[in-house]
N, C-alpha and C positions, 0 to 999 in steps of 0.2 A: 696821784700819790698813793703808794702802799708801802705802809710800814709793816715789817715782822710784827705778829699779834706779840703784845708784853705780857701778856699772864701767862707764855711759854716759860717756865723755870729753866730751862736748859740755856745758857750763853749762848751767841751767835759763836760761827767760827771765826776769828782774826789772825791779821798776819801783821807779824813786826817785821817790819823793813830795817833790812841788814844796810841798806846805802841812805846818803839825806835824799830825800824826796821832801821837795817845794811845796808851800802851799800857802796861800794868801786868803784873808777873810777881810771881807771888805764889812762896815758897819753901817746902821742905818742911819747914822751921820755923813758916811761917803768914804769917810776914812776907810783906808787899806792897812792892814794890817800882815806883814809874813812872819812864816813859823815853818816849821818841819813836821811833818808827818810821823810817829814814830810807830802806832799801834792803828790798824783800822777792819772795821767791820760793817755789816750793812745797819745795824743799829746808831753807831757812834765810834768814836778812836781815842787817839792822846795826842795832840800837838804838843812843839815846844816851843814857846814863845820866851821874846823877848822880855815882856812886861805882861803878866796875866793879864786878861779880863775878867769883869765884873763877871759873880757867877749871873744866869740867868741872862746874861746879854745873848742878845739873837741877830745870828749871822749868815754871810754868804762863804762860804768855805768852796773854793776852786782849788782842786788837783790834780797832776795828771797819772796815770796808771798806762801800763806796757797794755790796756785793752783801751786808753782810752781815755781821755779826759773826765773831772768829774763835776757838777757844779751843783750842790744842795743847800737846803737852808738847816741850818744848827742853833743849837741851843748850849753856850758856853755853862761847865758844870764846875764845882768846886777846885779851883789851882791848886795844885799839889806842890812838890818840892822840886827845887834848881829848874825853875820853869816848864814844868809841865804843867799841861790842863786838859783836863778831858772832856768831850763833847758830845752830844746826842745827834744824829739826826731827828728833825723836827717834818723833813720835805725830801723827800729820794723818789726819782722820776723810775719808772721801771727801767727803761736805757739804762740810767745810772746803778741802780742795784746788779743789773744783768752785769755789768761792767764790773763791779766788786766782789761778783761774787769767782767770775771771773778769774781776777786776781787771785783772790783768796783761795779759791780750789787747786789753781795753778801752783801757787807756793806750798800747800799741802803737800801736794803731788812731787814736788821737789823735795821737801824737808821726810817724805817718805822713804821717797827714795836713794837718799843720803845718809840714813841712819839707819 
């Protein structure tokens, strides 16, 4: 596991996903939990859930990306308004980041090229 160092001031890069993109968090109760993807970066995102969780609750977040599946451990951050919540990565395998970042350079490169 490597996280981007945190005492970088600069934000990671993120991509908001224009379509619903799936994603389910299973808790350490067993329970499953699904949501939508709306923001994501290799620090952390935005789901949209049905019923928020608890802030601080720590989870298994699986989703899938045009590079690839993703499966990390998170850390559920303060719920915001009409179900959103936003999350940390706590656990991103380097596979998993190569996979996000992927993405996100991808839709860059798109949202460049269209504007």
């Amino acid at each position: 596991m490597s996280l981007p160092p945190t005492s970088d001031r600069r934000r990671a890069p993120r991509m908001h996903f224009a379509d619903t993109t799936p994603a389910v968090l299973r808790l350490q109760n067993g329970w499953r939990v699904p949501g939508n993807l709306q923001v994501i970066s290799v620090t952390g995102g935005l789901l949209c859930l049905e019923k928020p969780l608890s802030q601080g609750c720590q989870v298994k977040l699986m989703f899938v990306t045009d590079a690839g599946p993703v499966l990390a451990a998170a850390e559920m951050l303060r719920p915001g308004l009409r179900g959103e919540q936003p999350f940390r990565f706590t656990t991103l395998s380097e596979n998993n980041q190569c996979r996000l970042r992927t993405v996100i350079q991808s839709s860059m490169s798109r949202n460049y090229l269209t504007h």
